[in-house]
C-alpha positions in Angstrom: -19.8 18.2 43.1 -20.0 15.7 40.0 -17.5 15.1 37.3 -19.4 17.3 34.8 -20.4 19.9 37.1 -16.7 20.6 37.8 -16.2 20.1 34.3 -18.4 23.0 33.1 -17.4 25.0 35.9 -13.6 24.5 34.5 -15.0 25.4 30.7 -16.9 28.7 32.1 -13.9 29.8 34.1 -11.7 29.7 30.7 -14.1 31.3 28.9 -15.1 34.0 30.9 -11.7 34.7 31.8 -10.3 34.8 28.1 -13.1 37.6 27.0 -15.7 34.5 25.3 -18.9 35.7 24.4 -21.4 33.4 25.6 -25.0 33.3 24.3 -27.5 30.6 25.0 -25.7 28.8 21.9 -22.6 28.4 23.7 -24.4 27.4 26.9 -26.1 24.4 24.8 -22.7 23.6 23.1 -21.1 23.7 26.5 -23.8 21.5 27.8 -23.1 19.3 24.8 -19.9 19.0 24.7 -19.1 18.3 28.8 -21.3 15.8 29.0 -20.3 13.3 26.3 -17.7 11.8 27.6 -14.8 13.2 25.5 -11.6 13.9 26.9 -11.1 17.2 25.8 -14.0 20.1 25.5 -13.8 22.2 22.4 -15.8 25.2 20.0 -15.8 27.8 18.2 -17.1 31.2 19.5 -16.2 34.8 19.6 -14.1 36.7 21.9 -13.0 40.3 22.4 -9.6 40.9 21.5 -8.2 44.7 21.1 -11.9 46.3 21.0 -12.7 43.6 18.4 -15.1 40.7 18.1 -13.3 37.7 16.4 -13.9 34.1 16.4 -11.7 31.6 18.0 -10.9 28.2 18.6 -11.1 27.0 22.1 -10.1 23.5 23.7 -10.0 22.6 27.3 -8.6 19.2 28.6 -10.9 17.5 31.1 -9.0 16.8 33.8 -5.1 17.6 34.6 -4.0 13.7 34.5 -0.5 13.4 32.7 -2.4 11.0 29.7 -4.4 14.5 28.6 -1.6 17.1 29.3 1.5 15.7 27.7 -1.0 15.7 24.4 -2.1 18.6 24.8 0.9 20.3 25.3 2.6 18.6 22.0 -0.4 20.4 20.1 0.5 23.4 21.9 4.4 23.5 21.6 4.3 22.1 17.7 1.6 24.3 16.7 3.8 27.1 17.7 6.7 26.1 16.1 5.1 25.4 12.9 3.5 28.9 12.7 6.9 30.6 13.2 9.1 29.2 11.1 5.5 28.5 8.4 7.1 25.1 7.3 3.4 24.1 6.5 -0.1 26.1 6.5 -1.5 25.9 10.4 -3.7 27.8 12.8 -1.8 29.8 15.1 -1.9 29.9 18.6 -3.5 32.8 19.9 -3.0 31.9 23.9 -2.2 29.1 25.9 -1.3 27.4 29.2 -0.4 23.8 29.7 0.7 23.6 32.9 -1.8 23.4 35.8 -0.1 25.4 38.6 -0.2 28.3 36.5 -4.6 27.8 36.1 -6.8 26.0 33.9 -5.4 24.1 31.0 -6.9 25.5 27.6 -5.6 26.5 24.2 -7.2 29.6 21.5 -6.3 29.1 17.7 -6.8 30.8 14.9 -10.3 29.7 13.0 -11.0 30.1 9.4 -13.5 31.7 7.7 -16.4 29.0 6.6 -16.3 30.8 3.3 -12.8 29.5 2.5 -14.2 26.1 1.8 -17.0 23.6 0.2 -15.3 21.0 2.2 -13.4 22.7 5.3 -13.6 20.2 8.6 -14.2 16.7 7.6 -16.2 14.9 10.5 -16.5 11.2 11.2 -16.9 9.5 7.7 -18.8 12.5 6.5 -17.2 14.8 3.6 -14.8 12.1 2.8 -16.5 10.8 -0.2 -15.5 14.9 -1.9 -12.1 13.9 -1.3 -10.3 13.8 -4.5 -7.1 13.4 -7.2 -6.0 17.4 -5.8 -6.3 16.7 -2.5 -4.6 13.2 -2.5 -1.3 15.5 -4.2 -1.4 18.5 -1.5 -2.5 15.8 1.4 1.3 13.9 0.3 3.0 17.2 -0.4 2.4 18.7 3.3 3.1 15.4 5.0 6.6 15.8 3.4 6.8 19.2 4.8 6.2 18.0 8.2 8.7 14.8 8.0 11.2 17.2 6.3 11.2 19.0 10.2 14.6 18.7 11.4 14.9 17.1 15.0 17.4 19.0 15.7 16.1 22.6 15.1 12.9 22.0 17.4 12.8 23.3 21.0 13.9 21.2 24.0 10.9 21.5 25.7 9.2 20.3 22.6 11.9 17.2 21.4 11.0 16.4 25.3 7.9 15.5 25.2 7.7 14.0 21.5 6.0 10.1 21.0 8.9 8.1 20.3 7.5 5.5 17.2 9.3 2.6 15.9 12.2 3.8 14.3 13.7 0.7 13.0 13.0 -2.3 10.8 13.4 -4.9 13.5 10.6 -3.0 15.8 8.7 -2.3 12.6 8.2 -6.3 11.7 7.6 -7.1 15.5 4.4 -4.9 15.8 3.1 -6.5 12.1 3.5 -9.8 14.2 2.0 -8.8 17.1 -0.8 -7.7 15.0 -1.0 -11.0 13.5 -0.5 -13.3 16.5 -3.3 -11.3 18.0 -6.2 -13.5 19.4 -9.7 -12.1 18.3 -13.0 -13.3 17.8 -14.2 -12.8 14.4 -18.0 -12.8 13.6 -17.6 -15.6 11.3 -16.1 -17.9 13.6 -18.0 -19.0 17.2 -15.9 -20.1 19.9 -12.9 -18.4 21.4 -10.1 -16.0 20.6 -8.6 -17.3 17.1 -5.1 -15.5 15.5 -5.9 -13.1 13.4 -3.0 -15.0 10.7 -5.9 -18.0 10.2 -8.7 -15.1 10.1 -7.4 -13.6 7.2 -6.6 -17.1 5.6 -9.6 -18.1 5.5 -11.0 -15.2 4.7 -9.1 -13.8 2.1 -8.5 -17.3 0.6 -4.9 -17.2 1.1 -2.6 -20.1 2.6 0.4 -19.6 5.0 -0.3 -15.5 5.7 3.2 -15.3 8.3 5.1 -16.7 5.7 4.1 -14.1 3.2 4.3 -11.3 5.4 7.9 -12.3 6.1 9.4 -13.1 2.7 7.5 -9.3 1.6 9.2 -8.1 4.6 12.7 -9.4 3.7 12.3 -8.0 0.3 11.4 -4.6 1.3 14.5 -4.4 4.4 17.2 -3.4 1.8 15.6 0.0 0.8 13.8 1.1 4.0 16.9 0.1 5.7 19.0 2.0 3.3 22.0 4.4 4.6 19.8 7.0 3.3 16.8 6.1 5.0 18.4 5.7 9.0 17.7 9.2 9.8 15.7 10.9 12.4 12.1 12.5 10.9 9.0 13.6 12.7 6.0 11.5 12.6 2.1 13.4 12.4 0.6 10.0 14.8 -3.0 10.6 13.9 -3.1 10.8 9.8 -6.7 10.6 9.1 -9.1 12.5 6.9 -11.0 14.2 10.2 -7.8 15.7 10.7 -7.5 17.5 7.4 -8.9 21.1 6.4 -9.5 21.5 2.9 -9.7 25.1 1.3 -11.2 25.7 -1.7 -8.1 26.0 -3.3 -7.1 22.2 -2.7 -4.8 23.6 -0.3 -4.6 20.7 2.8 -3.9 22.1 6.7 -3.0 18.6 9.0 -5.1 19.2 12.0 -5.1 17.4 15.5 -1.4 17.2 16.3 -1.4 15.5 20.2 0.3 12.4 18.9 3.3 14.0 16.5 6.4 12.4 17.7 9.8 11.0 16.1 10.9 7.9 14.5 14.8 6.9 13.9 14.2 6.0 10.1 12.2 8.6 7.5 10.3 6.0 5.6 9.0 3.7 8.5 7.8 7.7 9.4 6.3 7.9 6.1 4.4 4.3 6.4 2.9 5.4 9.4 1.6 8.4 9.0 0.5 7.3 5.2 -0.6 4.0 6.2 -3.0 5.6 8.7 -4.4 7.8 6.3 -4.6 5.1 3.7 -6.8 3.0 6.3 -9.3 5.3 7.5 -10.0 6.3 4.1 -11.8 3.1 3.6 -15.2 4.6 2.2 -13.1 6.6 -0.9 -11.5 3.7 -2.6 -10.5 6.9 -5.7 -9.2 8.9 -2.7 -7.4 5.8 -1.5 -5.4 5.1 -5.5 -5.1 8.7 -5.7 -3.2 8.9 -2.6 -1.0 5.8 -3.8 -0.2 7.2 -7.0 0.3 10.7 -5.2 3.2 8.5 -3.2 4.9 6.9 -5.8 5.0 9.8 -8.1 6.7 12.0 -5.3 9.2 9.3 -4.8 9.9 8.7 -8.2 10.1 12.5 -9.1 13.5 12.1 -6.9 14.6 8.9 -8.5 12.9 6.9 -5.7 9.5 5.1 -7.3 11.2 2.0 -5.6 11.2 3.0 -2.3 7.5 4.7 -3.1 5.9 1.6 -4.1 7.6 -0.2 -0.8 5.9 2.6 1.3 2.8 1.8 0.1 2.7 -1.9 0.2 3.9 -1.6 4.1 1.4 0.7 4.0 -1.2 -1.4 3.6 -0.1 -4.5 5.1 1.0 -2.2 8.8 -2.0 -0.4 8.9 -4.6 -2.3 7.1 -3.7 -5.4 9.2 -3.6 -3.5 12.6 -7.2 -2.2 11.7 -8.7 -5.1 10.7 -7.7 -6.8 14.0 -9.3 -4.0 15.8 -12.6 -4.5 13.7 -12.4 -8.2 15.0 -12.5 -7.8 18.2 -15.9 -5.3 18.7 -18.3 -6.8 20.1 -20.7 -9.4 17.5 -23.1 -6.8 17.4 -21.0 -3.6 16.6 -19.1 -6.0 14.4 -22.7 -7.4 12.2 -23.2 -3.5 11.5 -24.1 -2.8 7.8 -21.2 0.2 8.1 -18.7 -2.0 9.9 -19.1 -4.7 7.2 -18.7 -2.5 4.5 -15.1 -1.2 6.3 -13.8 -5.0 7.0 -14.7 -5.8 3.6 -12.8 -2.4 1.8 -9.7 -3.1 4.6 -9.5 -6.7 3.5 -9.3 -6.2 -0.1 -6.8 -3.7 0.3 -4.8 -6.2 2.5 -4.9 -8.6 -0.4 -3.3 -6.3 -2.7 0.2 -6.9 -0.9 0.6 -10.3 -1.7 0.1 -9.8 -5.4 
């Protein structure tokens, strides 16, 4: 039997099983949806719950390997935990199993009613351009929520099984280093691997990039490194605008939480998880300011614009750095694209924001 044979044999079993109704839709989504390559098979479709007809979320894990489970079942536990003590707006979990010698992996969430938003489920680069000033402000007020978590109040079996993420400064200003000294080969340069430090010299016009980054990086150490500041806070992982639900009522709902974990100081949390966001909103440049001036004015509503201001330009130059080097290395082809020019070009002006 083939990989995707078993695969959709695995997906019918769930869905059968857990009352789906399956039409000849679902069969074509199932088709889909197994057959792409994706790690993890999802949909919406109705099931029969208590003598009613209800839509659901569904999402199976392809295989049982330890790199999809332990994901799948930080969605799981922290999607739970959320919902019950409702620290932010999130879609319940219905029923679940991540453990394989108790059956087939899968989770059922709550969905939402299409009718509760214009914008709803932002896919790929589509939708993001409607991102605005409102949900910038509820994007940066829920993200505080979730770093407000205490560590201490989640579960053991969840705190087990949490990403551990630079928690810090001395890790912190190793990975922007690493990122740096990275060898890549840039579509404007033939020849071998080059560091990415003398890429963005020469193509941002700027001498001695390393020497920058570090005098910016000694500046900022006193206030992320505050007393204040070396506490334990959770971390989303996977900030991005496809991983936001937008209601109508500029209400924001964080989606996709497999990589949520903890780091040892709250605002090297807060520059990950904003600097991720910050980067892969490359095609809103308004949604990007918005969310910058969103930052700072929550900081500075609590006496803290300093430390705002910091978080943004580490921000940028973590995340915007670590991106571009990614967009170096695709292959000359992916890398000539019309779409991926426009993105190194809105990443790299960004990046030369930090040293002014």
């Amino acid at each position: 039997m083939d990989r995707i044979t078993k695969y959709q044999r695995k997906v019918y079993g769930v869905l059968n099983e857990q009352n789906f109704i399956i039409g000849n839709a679902e069969k074509k989504v199932i088709q889909k949806r197994t057959s792409n390559g994706r790690r993890y098979f999802f949909m919406v479709a109705k099931r029969v719950e208590n003598n009613k007809t209800i839509e659901r979320f569904v999402k199976i894990p392809e295989n049982n390997t330890k790199k999809l489970l332990l994901p799948f079942q930080r969605q799981i536990e922290i999607a739970q935990y959320l919902k019950k003590h409702k620290i932010i707006r999130t879609r319940g979990v219905v029923a679940s199993n991540y453990n394989p010698k108790k059956g087939t992996p899968f989770v059922i969430m709550e969905t939402f009613p299409t009718y509760q938003s214009n914008i709803g489920f932002i896919e790929g680069n589509k939708g993001v351009e409607l991102l605005n000033v409102q949900e910038a402000q509820k994007t940066i007020d829920q993200l505080h929520k979730f770093h407000s978590i205490s560590i201490k109040s989640l579960p053991m079996r969840l705190k087990k099984v949490l990403k551990i993420y630079p928690g810090d400064y001395k890790s912190f200003r190793r990975e922007v280093f690493r990122c740096l000294n990275k060898k890549v080969n840039p579509l404007d340069k033939k020849g071998g691997g080059e560091p990415f430090h003398k890429v963005l010299e020469r193509r941002l016009k700027v001498s001695e990039v390393k020497q920058k980054v570090k005098e910016l990086l000694t500046e900022f150490e006193p206030i992320i490194e505050s007393k204040s500041n070396r506490i334990s806070s959770m971390v989303h992982g996977d900030m991005a605008p496809n991983n936001l639900y937008i209601f109508n009522s500029g209400d924001v709902e964080l989606l996709d939480l497999e990589w949520v974990g903890v780091s040892g100081n709250k605002a090297i949390a807060m520059v990950l998880d904003f600097g991720n966001l910050r980067a892969r909103s490359w095609s809103n440049t308004k949604f990007r300011n918005a969310l910058d001036d969103a930052l700072i004015k929550t900081y500075g509503a609590k006496g803290q614009e300093e430390m705002g201001r910091a978080i943004v330009k580490l921000s940028i130059l973590r995340s915007h750095i670590q991106l571009a080097g990614f967009l170096e290395n695709y292959e000359r082809i992916k890398q000539n694209k019309a779409v991926e020019t426009r993105r190194r070009k809105s990443t790299e002006r960004d990046i030369i924001k930090i040293f002014k």
